[in-house]
N, C-alpha and C positions, 0 to 999 in steps of 0.2 A: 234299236239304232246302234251297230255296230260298227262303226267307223273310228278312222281318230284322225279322219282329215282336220288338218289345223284350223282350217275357216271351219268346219261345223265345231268343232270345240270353243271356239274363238264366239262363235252365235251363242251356244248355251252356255258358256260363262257371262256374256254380259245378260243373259237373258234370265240367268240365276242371280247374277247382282242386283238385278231388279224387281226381284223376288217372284221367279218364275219355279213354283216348287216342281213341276214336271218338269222343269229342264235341269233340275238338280239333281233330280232322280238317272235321266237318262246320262249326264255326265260322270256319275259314282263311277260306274265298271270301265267306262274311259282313262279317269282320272286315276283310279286304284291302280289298274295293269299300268299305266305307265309310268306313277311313284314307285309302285314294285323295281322295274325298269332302272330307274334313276338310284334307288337305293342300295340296287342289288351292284350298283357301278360304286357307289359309296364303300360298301360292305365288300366290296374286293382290293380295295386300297389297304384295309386294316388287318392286323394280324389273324393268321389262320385260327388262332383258340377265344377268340372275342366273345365275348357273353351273349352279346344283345344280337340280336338275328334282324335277319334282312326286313321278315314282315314285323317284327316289334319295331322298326326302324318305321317303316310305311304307317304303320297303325300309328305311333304318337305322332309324327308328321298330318296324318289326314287330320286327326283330331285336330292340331291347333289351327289348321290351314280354314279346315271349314269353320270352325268358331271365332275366326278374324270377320270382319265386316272390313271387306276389300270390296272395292267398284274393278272388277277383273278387266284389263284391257283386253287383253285377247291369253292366248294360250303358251306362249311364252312367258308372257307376266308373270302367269298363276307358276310355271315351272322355274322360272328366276326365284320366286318367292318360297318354292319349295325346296329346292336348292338351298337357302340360305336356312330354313327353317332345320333342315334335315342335318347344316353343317354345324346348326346350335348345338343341336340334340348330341353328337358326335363328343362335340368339344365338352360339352358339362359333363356326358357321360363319361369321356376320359379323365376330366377334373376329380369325380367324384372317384373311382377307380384310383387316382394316383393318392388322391388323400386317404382314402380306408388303407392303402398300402403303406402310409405314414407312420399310422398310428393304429385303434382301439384294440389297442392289447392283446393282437394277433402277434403270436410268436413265430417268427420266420427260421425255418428250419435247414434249407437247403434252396440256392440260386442257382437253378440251368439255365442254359442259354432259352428256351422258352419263354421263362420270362422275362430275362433281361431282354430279348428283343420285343415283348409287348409294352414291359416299360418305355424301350423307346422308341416306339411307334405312337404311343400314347404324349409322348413328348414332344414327339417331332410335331403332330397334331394341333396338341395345344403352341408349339412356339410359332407354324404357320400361320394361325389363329391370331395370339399377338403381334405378328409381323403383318397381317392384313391389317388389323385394327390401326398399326404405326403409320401403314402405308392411306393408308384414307383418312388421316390426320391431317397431311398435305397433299392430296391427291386422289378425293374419294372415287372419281369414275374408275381410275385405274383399278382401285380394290374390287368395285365391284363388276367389271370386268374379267378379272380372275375367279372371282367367288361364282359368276354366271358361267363363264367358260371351264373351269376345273372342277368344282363344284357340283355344277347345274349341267352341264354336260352339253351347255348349248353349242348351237354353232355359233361362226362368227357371224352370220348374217342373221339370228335371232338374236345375238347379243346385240346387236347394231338397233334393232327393231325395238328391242326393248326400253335400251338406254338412250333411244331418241338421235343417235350419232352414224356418223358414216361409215361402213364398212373398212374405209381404209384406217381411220382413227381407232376402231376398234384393233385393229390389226395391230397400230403402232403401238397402243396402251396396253397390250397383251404381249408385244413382244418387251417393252420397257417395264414392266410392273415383276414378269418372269424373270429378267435380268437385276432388277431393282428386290426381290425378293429371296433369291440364291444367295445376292450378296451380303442380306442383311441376315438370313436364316447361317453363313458360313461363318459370321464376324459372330455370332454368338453362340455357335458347338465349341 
């Protein structure tokens, strides 16, 4: 079954929620090609010399995504959730990256531009990261309107779908959260 019509995805995902193990099987090559897809979108935001590659990105995202026990709404869901999953993976990985660059008694020899600009990419990364978290403090649909839409790479009418709201509200919380997050990522460079 080679397809990736969103209603047949949308059938074997709730039909693997319910513990349909042939529909888990025929969604894997589904599911894989298009985190491939979504990660390979990930993975070209981030500095040209990054360690972690596109399928190490897809491979620990599947892993956690299928060892969740999610009731999968349909096919979006499962991609809003991997989206968010993929942008953990991301951000610990730069956490973990900025702090070995701290410290363990690595002697630093010589600074090219290389990698001062992976440092900050790595930063700007992680401060987008704390500016979502700030901004879904008072205002969590907007957060995760941006986390579906830039992140997740959905559209605005699967973000709509997702998040239960109307395409024009997703519109406006996309256009104000964009606005709302420039200004708080500028007030803190």
């Amino acid at each position: 079954m080679q397809t990736d019509s969103p209603a047949q995805v949308t059938d074997l995902l709730v039909a693997w929620s319910e513990g349909d193990k042939a529909a888990y099987h025929k969604l894997v090559p589904l599911l894989y090609d298009e985190l491939h897809r979504l990660a390979h979108r990930y993975m070209s935001r981030e500095r040209s010399d990054h360690t972690l590659q596109t399928t190490a990105l897809v491979d620990e995202a599947y892993i956690r995504l299928v060892g969740q026990k999610v009731r999968w709404q349909n096919r979006a869901h499962f991609f809003a959730i991997a989206a968010e999953v993929m942008r953990r993976i991301l951000v610990d990985y730069a956490r973990q990256r900025r702090y070995a660059k701290r410290g363990g008694g690595a002697q630093q020899v010589e600074l090219d531009e290389a990698v001062l600009m992976a440092r900050e990419r790595s930063n700007e990364l992680i401060a987008l990261d704390y500016a979502l978290k700030k901004l879904a403090e008072f205002d969590d649909r907007k957060s995760r309107v941006v986390e579906l839409r830039f992140f997740g790479g959905l559209s605005v009418e699967e973000t709509a779908e997702v998040l239960k709201i109307s395409v024009n509200t997703v519109k406006r919380d996309w256009s104000t959260a964009r606005a709302w997050l420039y200004k708080e990522l500028m007030s803190n460079s």
